[in-house]
C-alpha positions as CSV (number, residue, x, y, z in Angstrom):
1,X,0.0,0.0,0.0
2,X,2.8,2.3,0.5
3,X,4.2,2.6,-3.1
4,X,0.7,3.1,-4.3
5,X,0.5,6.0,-1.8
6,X,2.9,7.3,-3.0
7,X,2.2,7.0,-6.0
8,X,-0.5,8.9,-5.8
9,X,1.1,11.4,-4.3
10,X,3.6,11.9,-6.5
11,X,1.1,11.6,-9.8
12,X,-1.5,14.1,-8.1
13,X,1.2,16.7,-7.1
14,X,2.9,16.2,-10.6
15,X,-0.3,17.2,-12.1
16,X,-1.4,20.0,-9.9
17,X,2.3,21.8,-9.4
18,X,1.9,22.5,-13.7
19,X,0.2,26.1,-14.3
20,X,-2.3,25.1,-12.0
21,X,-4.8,28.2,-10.4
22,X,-4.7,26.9,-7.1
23,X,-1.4,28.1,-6.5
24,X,-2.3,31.4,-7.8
25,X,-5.4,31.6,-5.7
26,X,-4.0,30.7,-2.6
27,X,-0.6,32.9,-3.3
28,X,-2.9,35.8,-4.0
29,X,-4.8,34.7,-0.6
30,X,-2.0,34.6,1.8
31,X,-1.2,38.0,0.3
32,X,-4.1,39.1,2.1
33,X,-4.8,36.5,5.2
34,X,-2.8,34.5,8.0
35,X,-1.4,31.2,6.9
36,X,-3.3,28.9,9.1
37,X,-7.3,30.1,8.0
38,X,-5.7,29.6,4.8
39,X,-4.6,26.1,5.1
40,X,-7.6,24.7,7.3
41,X,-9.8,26.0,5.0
42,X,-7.9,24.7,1.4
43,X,-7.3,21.6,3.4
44,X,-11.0,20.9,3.7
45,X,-11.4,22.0,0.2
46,X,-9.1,19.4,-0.8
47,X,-10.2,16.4,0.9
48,X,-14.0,16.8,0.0
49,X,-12.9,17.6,-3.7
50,X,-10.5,14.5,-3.6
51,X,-13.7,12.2,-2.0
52,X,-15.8,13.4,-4.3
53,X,-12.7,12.5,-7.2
54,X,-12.6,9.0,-5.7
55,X,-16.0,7.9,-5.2
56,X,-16.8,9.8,-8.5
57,X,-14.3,10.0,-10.4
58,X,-15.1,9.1,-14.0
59,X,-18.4,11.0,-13.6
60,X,-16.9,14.3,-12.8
61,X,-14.9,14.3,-16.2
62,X,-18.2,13.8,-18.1
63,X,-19.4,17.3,-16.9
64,X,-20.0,19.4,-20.1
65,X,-17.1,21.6,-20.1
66,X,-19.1,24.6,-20.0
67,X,-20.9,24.4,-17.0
68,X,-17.4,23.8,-15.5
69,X,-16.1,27.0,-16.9
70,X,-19.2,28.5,-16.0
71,X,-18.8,27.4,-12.0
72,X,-14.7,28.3,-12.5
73,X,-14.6,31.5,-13.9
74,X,-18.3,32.7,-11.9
75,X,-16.4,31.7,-8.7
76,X,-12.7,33.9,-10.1
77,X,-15.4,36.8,-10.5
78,X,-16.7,37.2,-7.6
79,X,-13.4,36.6,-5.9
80,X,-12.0,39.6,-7.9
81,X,-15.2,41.8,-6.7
82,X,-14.9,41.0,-3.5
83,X,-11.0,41.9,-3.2
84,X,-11.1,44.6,-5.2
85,X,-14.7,46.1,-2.9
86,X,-13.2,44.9,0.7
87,X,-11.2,48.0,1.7
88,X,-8.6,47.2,3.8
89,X,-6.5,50.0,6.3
90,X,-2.5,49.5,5.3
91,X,-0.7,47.7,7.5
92,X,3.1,47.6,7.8
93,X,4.4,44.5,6.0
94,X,5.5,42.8,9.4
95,X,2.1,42.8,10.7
96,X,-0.2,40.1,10.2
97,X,-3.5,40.9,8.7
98,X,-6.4,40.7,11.0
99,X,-9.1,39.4,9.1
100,X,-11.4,36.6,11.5
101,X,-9.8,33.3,11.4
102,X,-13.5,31.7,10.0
103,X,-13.5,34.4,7.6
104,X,-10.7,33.7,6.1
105,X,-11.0,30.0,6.4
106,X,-14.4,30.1,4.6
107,X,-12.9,32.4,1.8
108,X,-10.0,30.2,1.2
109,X,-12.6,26.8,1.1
110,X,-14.9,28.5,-1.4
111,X,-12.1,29.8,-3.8
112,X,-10.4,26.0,-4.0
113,X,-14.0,24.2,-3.5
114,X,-15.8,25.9,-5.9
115,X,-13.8,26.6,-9.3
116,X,-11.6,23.7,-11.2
117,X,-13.8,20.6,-10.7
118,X,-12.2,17.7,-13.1
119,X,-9.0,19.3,-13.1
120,X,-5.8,17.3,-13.9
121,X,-5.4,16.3,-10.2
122,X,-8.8,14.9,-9.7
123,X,-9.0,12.7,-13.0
124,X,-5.7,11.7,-12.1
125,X,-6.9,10.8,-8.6
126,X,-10.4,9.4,-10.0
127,X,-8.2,7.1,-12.8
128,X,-5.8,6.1,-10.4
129,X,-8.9,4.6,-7.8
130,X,-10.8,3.0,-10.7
131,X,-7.1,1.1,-11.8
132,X,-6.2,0.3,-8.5
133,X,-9.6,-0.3,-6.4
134,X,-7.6,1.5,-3.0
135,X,-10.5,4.5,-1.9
136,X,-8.5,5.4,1.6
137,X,-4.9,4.9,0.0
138,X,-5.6,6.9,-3.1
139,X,-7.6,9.7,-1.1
140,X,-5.2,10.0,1.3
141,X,-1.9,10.4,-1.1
142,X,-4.1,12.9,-3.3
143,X,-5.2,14.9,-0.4
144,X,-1.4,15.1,0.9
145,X,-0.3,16.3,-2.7
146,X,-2.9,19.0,-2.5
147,X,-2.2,20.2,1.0
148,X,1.7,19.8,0.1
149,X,0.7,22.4,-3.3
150,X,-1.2,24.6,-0.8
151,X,1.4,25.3,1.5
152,X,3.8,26.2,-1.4
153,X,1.3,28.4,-2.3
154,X,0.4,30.3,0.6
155,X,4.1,30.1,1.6
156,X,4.8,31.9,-1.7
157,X,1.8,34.7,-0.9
158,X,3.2,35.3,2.6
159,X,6.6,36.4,1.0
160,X,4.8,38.4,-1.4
161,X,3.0,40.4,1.5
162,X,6.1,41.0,3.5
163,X,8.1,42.6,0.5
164,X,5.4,44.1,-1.6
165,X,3.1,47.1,-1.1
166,X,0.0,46.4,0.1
167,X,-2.2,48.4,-2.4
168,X,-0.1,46.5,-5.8
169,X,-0.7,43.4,-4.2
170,X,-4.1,44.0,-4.3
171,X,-4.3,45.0,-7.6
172,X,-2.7,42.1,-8.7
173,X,-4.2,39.8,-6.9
174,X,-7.6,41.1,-8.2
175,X,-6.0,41.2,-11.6
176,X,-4.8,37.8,-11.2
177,X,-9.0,36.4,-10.4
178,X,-10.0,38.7,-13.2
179,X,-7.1,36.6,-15.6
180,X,-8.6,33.4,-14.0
181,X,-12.0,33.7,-14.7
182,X,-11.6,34.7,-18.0
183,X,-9.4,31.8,-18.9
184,X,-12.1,29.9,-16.8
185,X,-14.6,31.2,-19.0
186,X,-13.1,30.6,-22.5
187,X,-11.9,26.9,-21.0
188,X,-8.3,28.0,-22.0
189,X,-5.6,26.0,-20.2
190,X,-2.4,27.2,-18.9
């Protein structure tokens, strides 16, 4: 069971860690909330979207493309309007923000649970189950591939926040949702 974890691991985080969104989401995220709201709430993102992958798998990559796009680039959207509204006092860049810990947790779960539903990590997850008959063992490599992508991520936004002005972060990190959903929206890949 171990190789097949990881296995999985190593296919699902393969396939997520190439021009993926998530790690532009949760970069542009961290840019704007603490690390750990972040995390629990992507983390619970994951491991839903990966159960869902693993008991459904093949049916999630007969969605019609566009009411995937639709969901994806809605979701990027609102994001953007909601960053680019939420007015925010400047802190100095050594001072976390201070944003509610559910807030930001619920924020972080909608922008990974929502958009990219049969993306390459979840077929890969879904095909990897249906070859190998393993529910818990593929789950649980695929949700530690995600989380692993995650922390990159948010690790990447922190850095971003301590070196980089507040008001151009947020006007590339709305630009950035804006990009999103309109790649989203015309089902282009990066």
């Amino acid at each position: 069971m171990f190789p097949l974890l990881l296995t999985v691991y190593g296919t699902v985080l393969v396939a997520e860690l190439v021009g993926d969104k998530t790690l532009y989401t949760l970069g542009a995220l961290a840019t704007r909330f603490r690390m750990a709201p972040i995390l629990a709430g992507a983390a619970a993102a994951f491991m839903l979207k990966m159960a869902v992958a693993v008991v459904l798998g093949r049916l999630i990559s007969t969605l019609p493309p566009h009411v995937v796009a639709a969901i994806s680039a809605t979701t990027f959207f609102v994001m953007a309007i909601g960053l680019w509204r939420k007015r925010q006092k400047p802190q100095p860049a050594e001072v976390e923000p201070t944003t509610k810990w559910h807030s930001a947790a619920l924020i972080s779960f909608a922008s990974i649970f929502f958009p990219e539903w049969g993306d390459a990590g979840q077929l890969a997850a879904a095909m990897l189950e249906a070859q190998h008959r393993a529910p818990m063992v593929i789950w649980i490599g695929a949700t530690l591939a995600m989380i692993t992508k995650g922390a990159f991520a948010v690790t990447l936004g922190i850095g971003l926040r301590r070196f980089a002005p507040h008001r151009a972060v947020r006007v590339v990190t709305v630009v950035v949702c804006v990009i999103m959903g309109l790649l989203a929206a015309f089902q282009i890949e990066l």
